[in-house]
TIVOLO-326189 format. One line per field, with one value per atom (N, C-alpha, C): chain; x, z, y; atom name. Coordinates in pm, whole numbers. Atoms other than C-alpha are relative to their C-alpha. Example, Ala and Ser with C-alpha at 12.3 -4.5 7.8 and 13.67 -1.06 7.14 Angstrom:
! TIVOLO-326189
unit = c(A_A_A_A_A_A)
east = c(89_1230_90_-82_1367_-77)
up = c(0_780_0_-6_714_73)
north = c(-119_-450_120_-119_-106_109)
site = c(N_CA_C_N_CA_C)
END
This chain:
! TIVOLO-326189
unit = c(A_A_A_A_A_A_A_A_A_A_A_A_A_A_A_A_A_A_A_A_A_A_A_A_A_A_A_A_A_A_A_A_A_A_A_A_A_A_A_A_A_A_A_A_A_A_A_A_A_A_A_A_A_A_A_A_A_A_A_A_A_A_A_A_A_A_A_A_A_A_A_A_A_A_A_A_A_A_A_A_A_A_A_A_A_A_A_A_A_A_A_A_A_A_A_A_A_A_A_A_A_A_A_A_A_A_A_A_A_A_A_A_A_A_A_A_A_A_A_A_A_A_A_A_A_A_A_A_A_A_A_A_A_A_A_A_A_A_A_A_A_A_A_A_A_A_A_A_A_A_A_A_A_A_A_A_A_A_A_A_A_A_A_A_A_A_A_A_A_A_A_A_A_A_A_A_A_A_A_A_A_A_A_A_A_A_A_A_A_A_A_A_A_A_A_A_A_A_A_A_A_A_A_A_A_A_A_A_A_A_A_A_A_A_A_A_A_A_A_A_A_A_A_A_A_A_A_A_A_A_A_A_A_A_A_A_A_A_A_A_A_A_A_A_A_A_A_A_A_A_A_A_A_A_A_A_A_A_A_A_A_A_A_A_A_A_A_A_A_A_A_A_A_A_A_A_A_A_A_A_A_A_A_A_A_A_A_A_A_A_A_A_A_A_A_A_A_A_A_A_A_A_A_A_A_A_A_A_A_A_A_A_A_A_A_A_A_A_A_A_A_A_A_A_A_A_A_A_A_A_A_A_A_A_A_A_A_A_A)
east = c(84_0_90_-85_121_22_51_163_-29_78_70_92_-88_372_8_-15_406_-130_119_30_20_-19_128_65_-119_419_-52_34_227_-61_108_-21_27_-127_265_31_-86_392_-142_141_-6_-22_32_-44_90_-130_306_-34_13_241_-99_107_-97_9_-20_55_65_-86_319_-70_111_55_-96_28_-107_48_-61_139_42_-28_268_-100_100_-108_43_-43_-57_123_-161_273_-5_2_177_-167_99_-175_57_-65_23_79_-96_287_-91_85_-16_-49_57_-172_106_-120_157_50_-71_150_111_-110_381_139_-72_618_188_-137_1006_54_-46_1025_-107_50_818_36_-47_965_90_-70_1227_-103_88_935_-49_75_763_93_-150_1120_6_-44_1162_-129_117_819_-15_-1_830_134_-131_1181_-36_52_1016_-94_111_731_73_-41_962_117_-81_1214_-99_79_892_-10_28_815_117_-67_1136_45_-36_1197_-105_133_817_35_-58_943_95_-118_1261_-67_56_1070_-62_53_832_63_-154_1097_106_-65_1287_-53_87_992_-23_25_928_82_-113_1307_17_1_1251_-86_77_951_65_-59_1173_-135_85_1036_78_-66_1159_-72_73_1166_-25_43_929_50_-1_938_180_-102_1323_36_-61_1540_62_-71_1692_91_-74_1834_172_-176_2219_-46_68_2068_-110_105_1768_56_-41_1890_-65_93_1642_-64_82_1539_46_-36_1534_-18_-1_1626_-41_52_1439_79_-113_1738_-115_1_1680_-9_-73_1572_85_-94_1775_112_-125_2079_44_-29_2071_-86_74_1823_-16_-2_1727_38_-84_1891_26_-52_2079_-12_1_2037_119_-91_2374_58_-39_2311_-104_115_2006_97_-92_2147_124_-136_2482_44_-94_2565_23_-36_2544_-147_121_2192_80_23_2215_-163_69_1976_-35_35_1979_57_-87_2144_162_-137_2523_72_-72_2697_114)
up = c(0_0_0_-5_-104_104_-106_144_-66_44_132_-115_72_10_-134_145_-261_-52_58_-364_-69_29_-423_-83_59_-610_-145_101_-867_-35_76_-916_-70_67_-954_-167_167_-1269_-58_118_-1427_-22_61_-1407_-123_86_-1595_-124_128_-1836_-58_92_-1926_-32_61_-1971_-114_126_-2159_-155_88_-2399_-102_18_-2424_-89_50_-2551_-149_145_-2796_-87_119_-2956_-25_57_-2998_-87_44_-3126_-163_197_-3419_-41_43_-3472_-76_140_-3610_-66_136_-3785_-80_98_-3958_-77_45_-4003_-78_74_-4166_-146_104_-4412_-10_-26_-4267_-66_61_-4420_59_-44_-4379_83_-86_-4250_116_-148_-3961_111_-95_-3870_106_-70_-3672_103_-62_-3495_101_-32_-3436_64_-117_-3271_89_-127_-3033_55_-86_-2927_34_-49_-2879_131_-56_-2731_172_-133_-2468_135_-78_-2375_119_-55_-2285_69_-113_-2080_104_-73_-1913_88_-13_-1851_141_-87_-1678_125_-120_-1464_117_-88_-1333_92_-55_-1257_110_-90_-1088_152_-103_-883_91_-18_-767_102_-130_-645_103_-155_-430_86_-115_-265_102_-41_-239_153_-77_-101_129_-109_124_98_-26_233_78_-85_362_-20_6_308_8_-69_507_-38_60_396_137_-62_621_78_-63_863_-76_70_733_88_-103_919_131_-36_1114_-21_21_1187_-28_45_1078_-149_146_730_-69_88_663_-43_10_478_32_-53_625_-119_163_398_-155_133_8_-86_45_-211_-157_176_-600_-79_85_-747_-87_140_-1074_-95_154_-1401_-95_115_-1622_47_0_-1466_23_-6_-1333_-86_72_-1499_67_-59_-1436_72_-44_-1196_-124_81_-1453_91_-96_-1336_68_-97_-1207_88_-82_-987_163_-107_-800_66_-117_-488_-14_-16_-478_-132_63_-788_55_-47_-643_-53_84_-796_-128_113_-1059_-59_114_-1358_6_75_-1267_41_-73_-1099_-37_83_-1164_38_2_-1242_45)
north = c(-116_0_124_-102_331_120_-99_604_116_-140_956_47_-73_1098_-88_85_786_48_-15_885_118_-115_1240_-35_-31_1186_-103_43_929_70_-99_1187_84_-100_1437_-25_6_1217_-22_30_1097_168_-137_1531_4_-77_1565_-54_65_1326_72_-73_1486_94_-128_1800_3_8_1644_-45_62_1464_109_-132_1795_33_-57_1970_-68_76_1713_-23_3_1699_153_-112_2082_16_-20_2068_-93_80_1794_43_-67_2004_93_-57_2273_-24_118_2068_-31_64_1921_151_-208_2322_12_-54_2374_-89_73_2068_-34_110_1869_54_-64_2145_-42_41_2089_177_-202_2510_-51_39_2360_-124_171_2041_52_-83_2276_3_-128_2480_-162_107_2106_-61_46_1922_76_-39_2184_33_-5_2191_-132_159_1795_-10_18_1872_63_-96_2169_-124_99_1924_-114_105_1639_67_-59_1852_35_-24_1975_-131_108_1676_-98_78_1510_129_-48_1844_-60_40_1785_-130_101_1434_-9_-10_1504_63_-89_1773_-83_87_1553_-102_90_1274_87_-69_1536_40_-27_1591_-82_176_1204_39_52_1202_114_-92_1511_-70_-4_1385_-199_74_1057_-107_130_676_-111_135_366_-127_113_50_-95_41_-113_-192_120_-471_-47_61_-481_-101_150_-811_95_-32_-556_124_-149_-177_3_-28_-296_-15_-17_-367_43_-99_-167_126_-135_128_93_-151_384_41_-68_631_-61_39_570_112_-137_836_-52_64_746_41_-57_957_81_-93_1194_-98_85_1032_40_-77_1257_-58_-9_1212_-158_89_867_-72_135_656_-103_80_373_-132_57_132_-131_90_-97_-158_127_-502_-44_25_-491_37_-22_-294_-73_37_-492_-124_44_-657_39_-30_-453_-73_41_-645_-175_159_-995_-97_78_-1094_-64_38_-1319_-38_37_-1449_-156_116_-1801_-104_41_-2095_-31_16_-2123_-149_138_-2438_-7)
site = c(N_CA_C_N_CA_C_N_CA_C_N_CA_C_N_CA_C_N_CA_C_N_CA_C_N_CA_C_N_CA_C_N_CA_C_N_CA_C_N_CA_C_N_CA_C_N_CA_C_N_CA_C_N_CA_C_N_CA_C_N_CA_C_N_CA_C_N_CA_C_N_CA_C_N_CA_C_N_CA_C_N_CA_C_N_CA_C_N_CA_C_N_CA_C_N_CA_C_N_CA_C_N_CA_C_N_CA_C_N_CA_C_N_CA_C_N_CA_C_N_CA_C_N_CA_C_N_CA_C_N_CA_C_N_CA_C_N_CA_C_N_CA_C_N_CA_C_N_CA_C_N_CA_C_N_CA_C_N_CA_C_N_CA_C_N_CA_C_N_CA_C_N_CA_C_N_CA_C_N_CA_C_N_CA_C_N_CA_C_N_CA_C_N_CA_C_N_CA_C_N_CA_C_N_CA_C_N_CA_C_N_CA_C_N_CA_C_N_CA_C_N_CA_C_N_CA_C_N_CA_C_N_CA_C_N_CA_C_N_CA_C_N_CA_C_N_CA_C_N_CA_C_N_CA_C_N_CA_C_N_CA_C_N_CA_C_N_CA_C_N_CA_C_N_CA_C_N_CA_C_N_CA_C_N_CA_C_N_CA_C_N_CA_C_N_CA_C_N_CA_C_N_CA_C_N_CA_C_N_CA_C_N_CA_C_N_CA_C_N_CA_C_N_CA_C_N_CA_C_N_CA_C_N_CA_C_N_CA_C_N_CA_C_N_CA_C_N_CA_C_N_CA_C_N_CA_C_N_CA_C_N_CA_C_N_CA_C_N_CA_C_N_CA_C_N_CA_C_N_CA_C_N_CA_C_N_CA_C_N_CA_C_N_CA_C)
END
């Protein structure tokens, strides 16, 4: 079950997105108004480009609120290995956790021979 602050912060990104969605029908409405012209494809990229920067600040914003707003991972084995708070990071800058990094890097895929 999500908590408050996790509730907020999905709502945060389903707004962003709809703004972002928004914008990108506007943005290929007049591209189309323009006849798909090559002197608009410019005008039309950086309005796809605006939207989706909008878009991941909204995001980021959002998660530093999360991470202000502090969320423990619950019933852990124990206060020497529960890391406390969890910070969701930045998607721009980090992305998303790559699989080597789930369990420190000691997960595998599978049993090893």
């Amino acid at each position: 079950m999500a908590t408050a602050a996790e509730f907020t912060f999905v709502s945060a990104i389903r707004s962003a997105e709809g703004v972002r969605q928004i914008a990108k029908t506007a943005a290929f409405n007049t591209f189309a108004a323009a006849s798909f012209s090559a002197a608009a494809l410019a005008t039309y990229a950086a309005a796809l480009t605006a939207a989706d920067v909008a878009y991941i600040t909204s995001v980021n914003s959002a998660g530093n609120t999360l991470s202000l707003a502090g969320y423990t991972i619950p019933n852990g084995p124990g206060a020497a290995t529960n890391p406390g708070n969890v910070n969701p990071g930045g998607i721009a800058t980090d992305g998303v956790s790559s699989v080597s990094t789930i369990g420190n890097g000691t997960a595998t895929l599978g049993a090893q021979i």
